[in-house]
N, C-alpha and C positions, 0 to 999 in steps of 0.2 A: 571333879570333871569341869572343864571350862564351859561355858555357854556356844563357845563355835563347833566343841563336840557333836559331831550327829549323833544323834540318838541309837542307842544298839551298839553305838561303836567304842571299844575303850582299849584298852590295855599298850599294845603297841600303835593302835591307830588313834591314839586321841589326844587333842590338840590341845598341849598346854601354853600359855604366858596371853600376853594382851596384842600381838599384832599377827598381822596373818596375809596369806601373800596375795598381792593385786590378781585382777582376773582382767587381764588385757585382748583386744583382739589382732590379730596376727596380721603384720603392717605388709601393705602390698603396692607396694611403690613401681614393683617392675609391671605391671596391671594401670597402674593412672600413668606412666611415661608411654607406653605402648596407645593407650585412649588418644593421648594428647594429639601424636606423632598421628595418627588416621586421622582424627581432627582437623590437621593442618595441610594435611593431603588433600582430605578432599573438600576443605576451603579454594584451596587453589584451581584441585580442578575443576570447580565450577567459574573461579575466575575465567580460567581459561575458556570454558565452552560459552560465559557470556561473551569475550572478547569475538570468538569465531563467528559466534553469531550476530553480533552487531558486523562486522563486515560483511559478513555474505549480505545481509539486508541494503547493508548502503554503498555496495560495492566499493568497498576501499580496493578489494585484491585485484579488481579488474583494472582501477586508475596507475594503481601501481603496475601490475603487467604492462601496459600502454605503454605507460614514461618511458618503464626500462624497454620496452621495444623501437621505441622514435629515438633512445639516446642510443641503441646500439647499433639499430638498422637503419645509415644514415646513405645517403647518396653521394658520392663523392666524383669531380668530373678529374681526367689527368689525360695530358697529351698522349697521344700513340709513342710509345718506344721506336716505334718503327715506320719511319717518314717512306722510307720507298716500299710498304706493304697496300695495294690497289685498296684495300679494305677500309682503312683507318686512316687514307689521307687525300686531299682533294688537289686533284693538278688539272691546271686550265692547257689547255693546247695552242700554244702559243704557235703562230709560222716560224717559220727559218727567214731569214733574211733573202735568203735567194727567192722565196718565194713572194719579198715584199716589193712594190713596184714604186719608188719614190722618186716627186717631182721636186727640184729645185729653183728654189726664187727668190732672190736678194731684194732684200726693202731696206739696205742700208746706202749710203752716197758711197760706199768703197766701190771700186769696180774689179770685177774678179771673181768674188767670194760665194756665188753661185759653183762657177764651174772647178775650181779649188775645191768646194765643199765635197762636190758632185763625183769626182775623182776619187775623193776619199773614203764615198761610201760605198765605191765600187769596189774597189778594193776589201773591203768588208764584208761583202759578198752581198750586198742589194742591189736590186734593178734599179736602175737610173732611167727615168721619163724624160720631160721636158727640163730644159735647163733655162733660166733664164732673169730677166727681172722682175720683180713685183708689180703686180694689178696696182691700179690707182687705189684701189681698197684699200690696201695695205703697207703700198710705198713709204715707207720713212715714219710708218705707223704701228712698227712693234716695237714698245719699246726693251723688251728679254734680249733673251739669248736667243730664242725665234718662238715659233709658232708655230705647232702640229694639225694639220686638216686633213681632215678622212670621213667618208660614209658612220652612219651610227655604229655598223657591225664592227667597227676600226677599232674602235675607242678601246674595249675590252681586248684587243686582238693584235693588229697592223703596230697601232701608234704606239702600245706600250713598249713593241720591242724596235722601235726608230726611237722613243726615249732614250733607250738607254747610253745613245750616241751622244747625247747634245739632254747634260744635264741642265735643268732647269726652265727647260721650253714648257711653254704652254702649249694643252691638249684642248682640242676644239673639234665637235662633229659640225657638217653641213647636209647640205641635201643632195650633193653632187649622187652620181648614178656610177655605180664602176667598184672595182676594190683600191683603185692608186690612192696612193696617197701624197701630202704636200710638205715639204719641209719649208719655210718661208723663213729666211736669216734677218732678225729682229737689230738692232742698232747696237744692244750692247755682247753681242756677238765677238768673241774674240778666236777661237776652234773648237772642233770636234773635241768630245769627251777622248781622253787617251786611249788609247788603242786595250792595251790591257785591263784598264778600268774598267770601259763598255763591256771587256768580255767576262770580265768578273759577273757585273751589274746583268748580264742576258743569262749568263747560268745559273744563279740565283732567281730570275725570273723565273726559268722555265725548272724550277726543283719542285717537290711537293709540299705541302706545307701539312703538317698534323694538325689536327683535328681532333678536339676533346673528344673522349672516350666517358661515359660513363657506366662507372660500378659499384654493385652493393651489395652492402654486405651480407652473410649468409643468416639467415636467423632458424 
């Protein structure tokens, strides 16, 4: 009987020669990949809920909200589409010509160019006043194309639309009392703006002009 025989036991149960078999314990590999794999999960998510909570503390999420709201929700101005809509565009009320009352007065040595002028702007459909030569004020002392005098109300009003006659004049308020006004022919005075020109240059005047619009965007 060998020595690894147990005792009691023989015949077909008992162990002959000199080796005899390991006694190992049963490998559980799919039990430690499975450990690891939860291990590594929930490393993360505790990364994760430090991260979240270092933010809510020091408000990163709110800096962030902000940025992305001032870069998307910006203000933007853009002319009106639409110049002749009373809403979106600002028009001055300029007179009519008939309604303006201009006075004529040559401060050059030509002789004439008063009443020449004066004929010219009737025909253009302004009132013609006094016609005549320049005050000592002024005589032989513009040196333009002339020199526009009106009431302060004028300047805004009267005299822009007598520019448009006689480009390059000087606009001048005084203290006179009335609405006329004065066209005074300066030295380097040669004629009336062209007929068609002026009438370009007075619808233009009196158009609307657009006016920024501002809009923003929807958030």
């Amino acid at each position: 009987m060998s020595m690894l025989t147990p005792p009691g036991m023989g015949g077909k149960y008992r162990i002959t020669g000199d080796k005899y078999p390991r006694m190992r314990r049963p490998r559980r590999r799919g039990r430690l990949v499975a450990a690891l794999v939860a291990s590594v999960t929930a490393l993360g998510l505790v990364g994760w809920g430090t991260l979240q909570l270092i933010d809510v503390f020091t408000g990163g999420g709110d800096k962030a909200s902000a940025a992305g709201s001032k870069a998307d929700c910006g203000t933007k101005a853009s002319p009106s589409a639409s110049p002749s809509s009373s809403s979106s565009s600002s028009t001055t009320a300029y007179p009519k010509p008939a309604q303006i009352t201009v006075n004529v007065f040559n401060a050059t040595p030509r002789a004439g160019l008063a009443k020449k002028t004066a004929d010219e702007l009737k025909k253009r459909g302004f009132k013609i006043g006094d016609v005549g030569n320049a005050s000592a004020e002024f005589d032989k002392k513009v040196k333009g194309t002339g020199l526009l005098l009106g009431p302060t109300s004028a300047v805004s009003t009267s005299l822009p639309v007598l520019g448009t006659q006689l480009a390059g004049a000087e606009t001048r308020a005084d203290t006179r009392k009335g609405t006329d006004v004065d066209l005074i022919i300066g030295t380097g005075f040669k004629s009336l703006t062209a007929k068609a020109t002026a009438a370009k240059a007075l619808t233009r005047l009196g158009a609307p002009q657009p006016t920024p619009t501002s809009s923003k965007n929807s958030c």
